[in-house]
N, C-alpha and C positions, 0 to 999 in steps of 0.2 A: 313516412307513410302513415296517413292516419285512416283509423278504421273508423266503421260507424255500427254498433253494434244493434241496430234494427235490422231484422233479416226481412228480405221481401226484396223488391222494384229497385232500390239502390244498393245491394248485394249484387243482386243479376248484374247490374250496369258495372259497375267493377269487375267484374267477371270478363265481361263483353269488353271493355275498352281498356284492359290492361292484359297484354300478351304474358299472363300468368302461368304458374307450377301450380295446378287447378287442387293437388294433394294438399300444398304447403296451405292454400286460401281457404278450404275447407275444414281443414285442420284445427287452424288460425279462427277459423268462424264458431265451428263447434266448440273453443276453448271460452270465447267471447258470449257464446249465446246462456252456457253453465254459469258463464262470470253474472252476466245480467239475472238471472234467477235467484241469484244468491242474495242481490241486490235489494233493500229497503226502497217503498212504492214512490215515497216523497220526500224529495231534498229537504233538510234542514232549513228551519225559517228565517227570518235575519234578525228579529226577535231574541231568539235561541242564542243565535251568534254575539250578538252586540254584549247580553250581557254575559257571557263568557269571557269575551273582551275585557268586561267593567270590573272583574273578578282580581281582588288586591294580588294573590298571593304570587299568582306570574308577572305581576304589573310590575314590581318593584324589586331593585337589585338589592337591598341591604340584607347580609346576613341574619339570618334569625337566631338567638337564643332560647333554648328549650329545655326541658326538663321532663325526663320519660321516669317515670317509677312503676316499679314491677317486680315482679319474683325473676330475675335475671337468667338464674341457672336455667329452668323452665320453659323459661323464654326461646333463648336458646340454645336450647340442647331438644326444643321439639321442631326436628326438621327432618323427619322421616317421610314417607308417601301422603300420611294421614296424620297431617298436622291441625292442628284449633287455632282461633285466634283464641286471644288471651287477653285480661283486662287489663289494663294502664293506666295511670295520671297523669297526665301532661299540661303544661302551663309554659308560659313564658318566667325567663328569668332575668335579671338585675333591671337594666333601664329599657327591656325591649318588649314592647306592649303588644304583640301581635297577637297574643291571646292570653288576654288578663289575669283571667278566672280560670282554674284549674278544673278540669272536666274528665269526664272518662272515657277512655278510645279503646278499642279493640286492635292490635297489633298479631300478627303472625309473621314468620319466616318464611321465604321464596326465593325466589329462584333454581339455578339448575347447577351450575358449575361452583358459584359462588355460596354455595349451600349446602356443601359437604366441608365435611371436618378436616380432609387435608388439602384442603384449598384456601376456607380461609375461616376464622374461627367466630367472626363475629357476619354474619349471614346480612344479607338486606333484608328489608323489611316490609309490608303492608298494611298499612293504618287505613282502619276504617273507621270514619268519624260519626259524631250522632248531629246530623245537619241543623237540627235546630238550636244547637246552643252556640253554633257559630257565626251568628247574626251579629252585625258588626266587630269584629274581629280578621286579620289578616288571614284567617283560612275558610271563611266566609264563602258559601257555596261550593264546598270540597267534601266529598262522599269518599270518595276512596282513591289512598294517594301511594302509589312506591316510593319506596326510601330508597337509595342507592347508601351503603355503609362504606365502612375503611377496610372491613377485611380481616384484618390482623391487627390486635390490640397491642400487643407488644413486639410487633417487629417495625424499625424504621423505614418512613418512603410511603409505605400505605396511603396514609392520612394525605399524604402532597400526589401520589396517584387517584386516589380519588375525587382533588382539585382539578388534577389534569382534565378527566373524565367530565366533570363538571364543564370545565371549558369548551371542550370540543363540541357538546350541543348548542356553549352559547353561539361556537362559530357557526354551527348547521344554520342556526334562527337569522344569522346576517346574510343567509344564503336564501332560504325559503322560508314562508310562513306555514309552509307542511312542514313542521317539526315538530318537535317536542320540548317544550316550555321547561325549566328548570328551577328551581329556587335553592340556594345555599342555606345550609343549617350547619347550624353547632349545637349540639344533644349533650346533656349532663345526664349519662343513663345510671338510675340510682337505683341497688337491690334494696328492694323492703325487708328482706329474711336478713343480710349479713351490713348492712348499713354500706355496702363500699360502693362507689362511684367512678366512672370512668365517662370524662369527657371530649368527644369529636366529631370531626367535622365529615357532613355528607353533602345529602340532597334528595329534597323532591322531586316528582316527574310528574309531567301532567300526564294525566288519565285518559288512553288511548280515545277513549269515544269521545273526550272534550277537544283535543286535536281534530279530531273529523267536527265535529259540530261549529269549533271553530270557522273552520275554512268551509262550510257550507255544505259538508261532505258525510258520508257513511261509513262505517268500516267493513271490509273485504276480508273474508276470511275461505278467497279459492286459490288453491296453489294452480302452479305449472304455464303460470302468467310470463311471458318471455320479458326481458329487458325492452326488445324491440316492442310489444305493447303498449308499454307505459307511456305516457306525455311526453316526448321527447327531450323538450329543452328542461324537462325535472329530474329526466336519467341520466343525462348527458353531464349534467352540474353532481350529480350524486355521486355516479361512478368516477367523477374526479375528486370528491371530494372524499372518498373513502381511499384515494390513492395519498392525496394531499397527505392524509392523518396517520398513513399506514393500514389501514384498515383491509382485512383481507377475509375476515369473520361476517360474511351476509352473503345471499344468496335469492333472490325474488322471487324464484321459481318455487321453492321451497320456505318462502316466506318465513326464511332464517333472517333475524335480527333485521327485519325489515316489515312494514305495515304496507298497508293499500287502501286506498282512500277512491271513492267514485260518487258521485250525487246520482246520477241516474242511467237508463239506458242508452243517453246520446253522448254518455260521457269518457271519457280517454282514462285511464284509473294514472295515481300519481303516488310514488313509492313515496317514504319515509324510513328512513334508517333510525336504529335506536341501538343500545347496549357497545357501549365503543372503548371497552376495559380490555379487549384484546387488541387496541391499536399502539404501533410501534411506539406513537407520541406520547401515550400514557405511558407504557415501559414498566407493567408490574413484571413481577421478580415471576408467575405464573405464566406470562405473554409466551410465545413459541414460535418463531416467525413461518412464513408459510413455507414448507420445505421447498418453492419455487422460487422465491426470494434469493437472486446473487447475495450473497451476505458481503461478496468481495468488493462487489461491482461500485457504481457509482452512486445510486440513489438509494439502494436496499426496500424498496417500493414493488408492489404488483398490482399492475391495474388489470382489472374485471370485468370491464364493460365492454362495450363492443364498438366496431368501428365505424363512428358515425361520419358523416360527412364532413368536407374540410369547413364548409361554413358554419357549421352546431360545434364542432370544436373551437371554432376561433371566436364562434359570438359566447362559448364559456369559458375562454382562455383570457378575453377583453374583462370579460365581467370577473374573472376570481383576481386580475390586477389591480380594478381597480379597489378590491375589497382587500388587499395585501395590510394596506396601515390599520385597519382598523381591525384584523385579526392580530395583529403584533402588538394594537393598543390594547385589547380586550387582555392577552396573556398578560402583558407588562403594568400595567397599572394591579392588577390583581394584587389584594394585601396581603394572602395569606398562602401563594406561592414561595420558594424561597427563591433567593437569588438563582442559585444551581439548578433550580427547577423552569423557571421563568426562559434561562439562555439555553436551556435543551429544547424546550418545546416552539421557542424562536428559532434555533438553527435549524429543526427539525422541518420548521415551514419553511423558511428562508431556502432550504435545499430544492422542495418540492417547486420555488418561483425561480430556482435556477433551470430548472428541468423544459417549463412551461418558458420563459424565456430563448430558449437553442432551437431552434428547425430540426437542427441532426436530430438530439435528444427527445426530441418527441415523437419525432418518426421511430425510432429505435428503441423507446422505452414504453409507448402507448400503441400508435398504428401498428406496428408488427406484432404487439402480440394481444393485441385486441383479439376478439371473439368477431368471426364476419357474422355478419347478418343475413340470413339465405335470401337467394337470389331470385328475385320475380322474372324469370324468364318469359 
């Protein structure tokens, strides 16, 4: 069903030629007409997009080597309601030239769960850069970037869950170009006050509005937007794909751990998922599965979405086969997974194409307990 969110003469006609629940449509309209309001006047130019595209720091897969210097403690231990950024040094370190020259950035703590004290002790991050000393340099038009961290500095598995975490966007990117762009980092974060140093591995995330600019698009900031809203064959792939990873943590409607993207008033909005540290495939020691989750049963998987048609299921059940080798190449080639880590997160999918693979099994694990989509009577 796609809507067309201009009210007027092609409203009326949908009205008139679909023996509708005149409640559910109006409903449905007024949710749409709020959405379009919220809406920026002019799509993104191609201009805009291209050189976002041209931009080094997502272009390229090689781990970065970095070096953040700062008053550590400070740093953080400021993760209260009313936190600062904070000054920092950051440079490249041994053979890796992504940014030469040692410069000064602004750094503060964020997040929500991952930014209390007993969850996990070393917080993520927010680097705001100063745009103009990064002219030729691999962070070259980056204004303000999230860090995804390890968590836990001194307990094992962290550091290889936060590879996990890393991975799972690079599979969302082999599925849509609505994602979230990633880059791997290794940080030597070094205190200025006690000289000590503690080096590990994260990641960047691009910057919600360069995802929309990318794709020609806006960002959406109205809830209570249904599943069945969205672009269909973009929800259909997502809500499998957050089954595939485990992921049971997002919610559209609630624009939980999910974005929305629209160019304009003629357009279908198109979810994007993000924050995927509570999925089963990552497996932090924090994770809780969803108390609806068989733990017995055979998948240990909940799917979320709703029950689309047997052709939008099978045209995204054709399309995640044929991307099966190359999400099992992306884990496996990876150098700084371990062995132990590399054959969980391959069994982990491998299960999820046994699923997709059985008729019974997908009737029984997906269609029945899909969400229906109400009914145009």
């Amino acid at each position: 069903m796609y809507y067309n969110f201009k009210m007027g003469r092609r409203s009326s006609l949908i009205l008139q030629t679909m023996n509708v629940n005149k409640n559910l449509v109006l409903k449905t309209l007024f949710v749409l007409l709020i959405l379009v309001m919220s809406l920026p006047s002019s799509a993104v130019s191609r201009k805009t997009r291209d050189s976002l595209l041209k931009l080094p720091l997502f272009k390229y897969e090689k781990l970065l080597d970095l070096e953040l210097k700062t008053d550590m403690y400070s740093l953080l231990n400021d993760i209260g309601e009313e936190r600062k950024y904070h000054k920092c040094l950051f440079k490249s370190i041994g053979d890796d030239w992504a940014l030469p020259k040692e410069i000064e950035v602004k750094v503060k703590t964020r997040g929500n769960f991952r930014r209390r004290k007993q969850n996990c002790n070393f917080p993520p991050f927010r680097f705001k850069f100063p745009v103009d000393l990064l002219k030729g340099t691999e962070f070259e038009g980056q204004d303000r970037l999230k860090y995804v961290s390890h968590c836990q500095s001194s307990v094992d598995g962290f550091e290889q869950n936060t590879i996990k975490e890393y991975l799972v966007y690079k599979m969302y990117n082999l599925i849509n170009d609505h994602s979230y762009r990633v880059r791997l980092s290794r940080i030597q974060f070094v205190d200025t006050i006690t000289g000590d140093s503690l080096q590990k591995i994260g990641f960047f995330l691009e910057d919600r509005k360069d995802v929309a600019a990318r794709n020609g698009k806006n960002n959406l900031q109205f809830k209570n937007i249904k599943q069945y809203n969205i672009l269909r064959g973009n929800m259909v792939k997502l809500s499998l794909f957050q089954m595939m990873v485990g992921n049971s943590d997002w919610d559209v409607s609630r624009l939980h751990n999910i974005d929305l993207l629209s160019v304009d008033d003629n357009s279908i909005p198109v979810a994007v998922p993000f924050d995927f540290d509570w999925c089963s495939i990552v497996d932090h020691s924090y994770y809780t599965p969803d108390p609806r989750i068989d733990m017995n049963g055979k998948y240990k998987r909940r799917y979320k979405g709703f029950l689309w048609s047997d052709e939008e299921f099978e045209n995204a059940f054709s399309n995640y086969k044929e991307l099966k080798e190359s999400f099992l190449k992306l884990i496996s080639e990876n150098k700084y997974l371990t062995e132990e880590s590399k054959q969980g997160m391959m069994n982990y999918i491998l299960k999820f194409y046994e699923l997709i693979d059985s008729s019974k099994d997908i009737k029984v694990e997906i269609k029945k307990k899909a969400q229906i989509i109400p009914k145009m009577n």
